[in-house]
KEKE-3310 file (N, C-alpha, C; in steps of 0.2 Angstrom, whole numbers, plus 5000, padded with zeros to 4 digits):
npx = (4766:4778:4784:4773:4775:4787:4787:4779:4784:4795:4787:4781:4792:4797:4787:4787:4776:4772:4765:4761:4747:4744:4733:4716:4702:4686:4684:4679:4676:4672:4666:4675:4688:4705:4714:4725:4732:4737:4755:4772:4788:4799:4813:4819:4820:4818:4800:4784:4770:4752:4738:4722:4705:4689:4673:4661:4651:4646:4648:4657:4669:4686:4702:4718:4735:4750:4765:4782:4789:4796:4793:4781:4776:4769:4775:4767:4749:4731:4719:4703:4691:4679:4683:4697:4717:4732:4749:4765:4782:4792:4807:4819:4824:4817:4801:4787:4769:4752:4739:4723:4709:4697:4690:4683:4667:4656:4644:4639:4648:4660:4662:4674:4681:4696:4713:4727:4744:4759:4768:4783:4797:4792:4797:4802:4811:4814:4805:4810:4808:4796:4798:4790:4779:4778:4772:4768:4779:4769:4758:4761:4764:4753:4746:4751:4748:4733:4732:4738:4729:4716:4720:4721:4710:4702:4710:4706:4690:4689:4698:4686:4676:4678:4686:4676:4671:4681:4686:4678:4679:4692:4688:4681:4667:4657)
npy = (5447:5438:5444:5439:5426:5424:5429:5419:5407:5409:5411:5399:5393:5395:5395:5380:5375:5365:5367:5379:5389:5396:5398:5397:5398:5399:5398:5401:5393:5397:5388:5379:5385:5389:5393:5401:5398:5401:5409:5407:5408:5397:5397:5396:5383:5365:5357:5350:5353:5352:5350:5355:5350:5354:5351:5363:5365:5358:5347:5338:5339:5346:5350:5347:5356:5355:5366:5371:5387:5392:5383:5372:5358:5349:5346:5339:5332:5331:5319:5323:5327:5328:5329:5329:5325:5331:5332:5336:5334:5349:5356:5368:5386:5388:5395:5391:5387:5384:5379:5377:5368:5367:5362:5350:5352:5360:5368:5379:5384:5380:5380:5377:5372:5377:5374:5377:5374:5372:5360:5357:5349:5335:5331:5323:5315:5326:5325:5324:5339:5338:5323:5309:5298:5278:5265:5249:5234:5222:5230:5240:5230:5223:5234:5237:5224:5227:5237:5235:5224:5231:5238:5229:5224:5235:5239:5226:5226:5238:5235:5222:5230:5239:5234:5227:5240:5246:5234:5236:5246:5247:5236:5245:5247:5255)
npz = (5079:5080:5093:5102:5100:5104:5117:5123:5121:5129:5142:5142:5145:5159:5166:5166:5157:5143:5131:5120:5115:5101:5089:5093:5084:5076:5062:5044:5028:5011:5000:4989:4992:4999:5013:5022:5039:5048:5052:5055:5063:5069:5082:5092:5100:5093:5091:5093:5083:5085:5078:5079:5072:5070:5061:5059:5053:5038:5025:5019:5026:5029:5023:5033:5032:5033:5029:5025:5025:5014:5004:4991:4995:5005:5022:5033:5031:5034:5029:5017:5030:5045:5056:5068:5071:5068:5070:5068:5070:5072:5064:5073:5069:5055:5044:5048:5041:5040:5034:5027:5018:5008:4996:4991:4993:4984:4987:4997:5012:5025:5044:5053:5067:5075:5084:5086:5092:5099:5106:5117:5122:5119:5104:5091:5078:5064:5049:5031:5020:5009:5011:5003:5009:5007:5001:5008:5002:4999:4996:4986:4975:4974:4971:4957:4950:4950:4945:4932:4926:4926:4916:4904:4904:4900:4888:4880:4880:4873:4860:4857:4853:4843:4835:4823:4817:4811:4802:4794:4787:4781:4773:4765:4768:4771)
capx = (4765:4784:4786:4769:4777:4793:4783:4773:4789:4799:4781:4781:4798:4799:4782:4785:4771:4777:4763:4760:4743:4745:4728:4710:4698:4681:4684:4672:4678:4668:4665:4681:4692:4710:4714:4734:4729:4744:4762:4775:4794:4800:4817:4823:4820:4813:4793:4779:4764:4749:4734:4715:4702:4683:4669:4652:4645:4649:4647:4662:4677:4693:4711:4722:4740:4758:4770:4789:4787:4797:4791:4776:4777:4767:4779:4761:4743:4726:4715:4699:4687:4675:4685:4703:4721:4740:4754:4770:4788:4796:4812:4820:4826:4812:4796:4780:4764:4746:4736:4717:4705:4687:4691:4677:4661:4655:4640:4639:4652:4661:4663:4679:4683:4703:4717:4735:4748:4766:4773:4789:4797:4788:4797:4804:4816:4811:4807:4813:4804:4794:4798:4784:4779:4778:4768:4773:4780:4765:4751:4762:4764:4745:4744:4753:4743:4728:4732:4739:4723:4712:4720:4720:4702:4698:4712:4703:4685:4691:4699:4682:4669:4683:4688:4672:4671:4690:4687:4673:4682:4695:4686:4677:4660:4656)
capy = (5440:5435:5443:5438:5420:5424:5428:5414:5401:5410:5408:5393:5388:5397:5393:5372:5372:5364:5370:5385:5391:5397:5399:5395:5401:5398:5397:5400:5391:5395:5379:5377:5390:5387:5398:5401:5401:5404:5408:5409:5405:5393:5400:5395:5374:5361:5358:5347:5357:5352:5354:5349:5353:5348:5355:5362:5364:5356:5338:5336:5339:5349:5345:5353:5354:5359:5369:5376:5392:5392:5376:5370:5352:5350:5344:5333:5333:5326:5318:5326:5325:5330:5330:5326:5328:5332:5332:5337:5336:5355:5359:5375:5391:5390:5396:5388:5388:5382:5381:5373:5369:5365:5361:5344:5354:5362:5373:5384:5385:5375:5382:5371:5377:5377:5374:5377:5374:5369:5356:5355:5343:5331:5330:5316:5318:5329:5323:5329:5342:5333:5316:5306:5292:5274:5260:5242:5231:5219:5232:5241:5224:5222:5240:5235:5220:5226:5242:5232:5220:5234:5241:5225:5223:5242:5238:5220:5229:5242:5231:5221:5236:5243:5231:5227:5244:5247:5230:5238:5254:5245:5233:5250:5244:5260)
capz = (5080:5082:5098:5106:5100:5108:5125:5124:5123:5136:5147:5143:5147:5163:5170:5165:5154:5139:5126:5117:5110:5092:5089:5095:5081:5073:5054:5040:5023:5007:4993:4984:4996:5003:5018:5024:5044:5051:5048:5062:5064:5075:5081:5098:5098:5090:5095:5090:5080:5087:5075:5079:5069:5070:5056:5063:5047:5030:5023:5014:5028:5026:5024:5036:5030:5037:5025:5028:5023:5006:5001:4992:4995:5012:5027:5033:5029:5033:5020:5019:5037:5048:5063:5065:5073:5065:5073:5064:5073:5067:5065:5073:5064:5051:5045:5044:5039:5041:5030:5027:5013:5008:4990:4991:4993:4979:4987:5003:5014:5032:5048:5057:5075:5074:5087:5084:5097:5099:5111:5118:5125:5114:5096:5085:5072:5058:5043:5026:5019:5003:5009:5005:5012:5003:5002:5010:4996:4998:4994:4980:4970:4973:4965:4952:4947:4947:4939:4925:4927:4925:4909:4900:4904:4896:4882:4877:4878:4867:4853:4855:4851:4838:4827:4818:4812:4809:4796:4788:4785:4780:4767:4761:4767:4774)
cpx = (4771:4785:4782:4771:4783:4793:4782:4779:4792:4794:4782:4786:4797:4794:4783:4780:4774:4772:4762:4754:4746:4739:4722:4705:4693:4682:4681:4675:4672:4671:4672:4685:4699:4712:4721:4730:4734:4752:4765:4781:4795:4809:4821:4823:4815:4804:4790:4773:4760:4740:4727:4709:4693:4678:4662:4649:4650:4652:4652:4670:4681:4697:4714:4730:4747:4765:4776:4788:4787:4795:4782:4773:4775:4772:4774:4753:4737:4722:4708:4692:4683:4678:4693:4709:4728:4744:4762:4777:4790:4804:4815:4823:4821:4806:4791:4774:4757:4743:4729:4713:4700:4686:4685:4671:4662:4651:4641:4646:4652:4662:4667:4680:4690:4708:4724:4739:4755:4767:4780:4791:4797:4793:4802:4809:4810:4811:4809:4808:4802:4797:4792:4785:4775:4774:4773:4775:4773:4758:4754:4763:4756:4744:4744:4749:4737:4726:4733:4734:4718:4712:4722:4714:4698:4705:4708:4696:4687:4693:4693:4677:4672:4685:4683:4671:4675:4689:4684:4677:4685:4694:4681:4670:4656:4655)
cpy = (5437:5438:5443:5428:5420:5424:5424:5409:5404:5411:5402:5388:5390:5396:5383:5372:5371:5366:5378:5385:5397:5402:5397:5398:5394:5400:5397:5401:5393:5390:5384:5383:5384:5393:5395:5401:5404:5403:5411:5404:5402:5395:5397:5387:5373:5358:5354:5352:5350:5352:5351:5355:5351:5352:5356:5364:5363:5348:5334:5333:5344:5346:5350:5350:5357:5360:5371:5381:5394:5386:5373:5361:5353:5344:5337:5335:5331:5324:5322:5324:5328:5332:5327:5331:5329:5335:5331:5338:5345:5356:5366:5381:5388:5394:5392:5391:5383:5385:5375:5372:5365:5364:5353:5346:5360:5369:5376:5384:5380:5379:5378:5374:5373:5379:5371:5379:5370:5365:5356:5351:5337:5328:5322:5318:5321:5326:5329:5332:5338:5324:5311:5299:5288:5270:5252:5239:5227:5223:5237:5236:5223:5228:5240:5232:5221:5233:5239:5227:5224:5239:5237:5223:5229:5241:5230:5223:5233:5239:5226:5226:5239:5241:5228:5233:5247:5242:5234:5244:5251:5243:5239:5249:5249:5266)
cpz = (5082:5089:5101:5104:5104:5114:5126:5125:5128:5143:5148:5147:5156:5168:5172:5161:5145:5132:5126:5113:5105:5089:5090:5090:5076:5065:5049:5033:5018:5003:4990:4988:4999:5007:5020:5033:5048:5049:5055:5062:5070:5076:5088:5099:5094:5094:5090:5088:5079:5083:5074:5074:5071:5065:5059:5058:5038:5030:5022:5020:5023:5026:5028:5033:5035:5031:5027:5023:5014:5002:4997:4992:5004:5017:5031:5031:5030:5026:5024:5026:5040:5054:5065:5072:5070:5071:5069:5070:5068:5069:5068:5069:5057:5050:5043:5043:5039:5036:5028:5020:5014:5001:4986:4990:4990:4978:4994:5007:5024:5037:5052:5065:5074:5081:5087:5089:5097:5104:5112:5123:5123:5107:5098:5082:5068:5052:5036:5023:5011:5003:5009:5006:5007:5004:5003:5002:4996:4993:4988:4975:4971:4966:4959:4948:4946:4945:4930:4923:4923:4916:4904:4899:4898:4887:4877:4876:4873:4861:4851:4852:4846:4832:4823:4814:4811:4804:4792:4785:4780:4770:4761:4760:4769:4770)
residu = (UNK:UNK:UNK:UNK:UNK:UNK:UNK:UNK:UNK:UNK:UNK:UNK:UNK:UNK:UNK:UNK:UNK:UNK:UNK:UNK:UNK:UNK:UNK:UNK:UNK:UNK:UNK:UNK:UNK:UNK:UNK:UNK:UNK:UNK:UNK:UNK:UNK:UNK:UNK:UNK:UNK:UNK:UNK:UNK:UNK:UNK:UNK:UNK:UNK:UNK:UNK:UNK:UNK:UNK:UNK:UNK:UNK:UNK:UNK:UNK:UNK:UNK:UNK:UNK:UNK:UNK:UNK:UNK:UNK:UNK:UNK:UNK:UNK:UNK:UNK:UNK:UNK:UNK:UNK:UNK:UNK:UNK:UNK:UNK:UNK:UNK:UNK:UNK:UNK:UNK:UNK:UNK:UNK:UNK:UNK:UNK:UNK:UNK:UNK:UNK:UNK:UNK:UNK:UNK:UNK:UNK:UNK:UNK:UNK:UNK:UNK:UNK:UNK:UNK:UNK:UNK:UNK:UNK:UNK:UNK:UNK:UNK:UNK:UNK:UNK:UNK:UNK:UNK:UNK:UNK:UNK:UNK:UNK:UNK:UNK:UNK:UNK:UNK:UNK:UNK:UNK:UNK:UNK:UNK:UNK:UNK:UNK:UNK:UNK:UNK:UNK:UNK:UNK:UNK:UNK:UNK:UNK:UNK:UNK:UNK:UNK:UNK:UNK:UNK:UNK:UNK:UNK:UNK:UNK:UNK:UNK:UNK:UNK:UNK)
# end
């Protein structure tokens, strides 16, 4: 696998074509399964990874993810879909990994048609492995409020349904 990757980048470079297939495959997930789909070092530059997915059977959606090889805090992710794209800037001199799930759907099993490809030419900065991404201040102070909103509401229900028969106990009427 590393030196039909190795091929493929030095094709690439010396043709001009600035992608690299990885993978083209038809995929078949059963209910509650996680599938690793690919693992492959990236060693001579840095490259964008590429990764489309689309579901030809199963209600739910996958997650497709992107892993450094020793890490299990994913580098990016989708949420669960039917149909979708990712695109990860990678760093060089590592390894990654690909990796998919169907952990949503309960019975039968998905069929995703998968294509995994490298760009070069293309990247960004890398980001850090396990940096996760934050919410604006306006919609984490929402968050807040009506987290603490909603557990005032279930704390005040609760001491109304509760303290009539905590008195009774109490007064020994029981």
């Amino acid at each position: 696998m590393r030196g039909l990757l190795l091929i493929g980048l030095f094709a690439g470079v010396l043709l001009g074509a600035p992608r690299v297939v990885l993978m083209q495959e038809l995929v078949r997930l059963e209910a509650m399964e996680k599938k690793t789909l690919l693992m492959f070092p990236l060693e001579q530059q840095g490259a964008q990874l590429e990764v489309k997915f689309e579901s030809k059977r199963g209600g739910e959606g996958v997650r497709v993810a992107v892993f450094d090889k020793t890490g299990n805090v994913a580098l990016a992710g989708s949420t669960y879909e039917l149909s979708g794209m990712l695109r990860v800037p990678l760093a060089r001199e590592r390894e990654y990994r690909v990796e998919i799930e169907n952990m949503r759907q309960r019975l039968g099993h998905a069929l995703v048609d998968v294509d995994v490809s490298l760009v070069f030419g293309k990247t960004v900065a890398t980001p850090e492995p396990g940096a996760a991404r934050g919410l604006e201040p306006g919609r984490r102070l929402y968050t807040i409020w009506a987290s603490l909103g909603l557990f005032g509401l279930m704390a005040g229900y609760a001491a109304i349904r509760l303290t009539p028969p905590v008195l009774r106990r109490l007064r020994g009427e029981i």
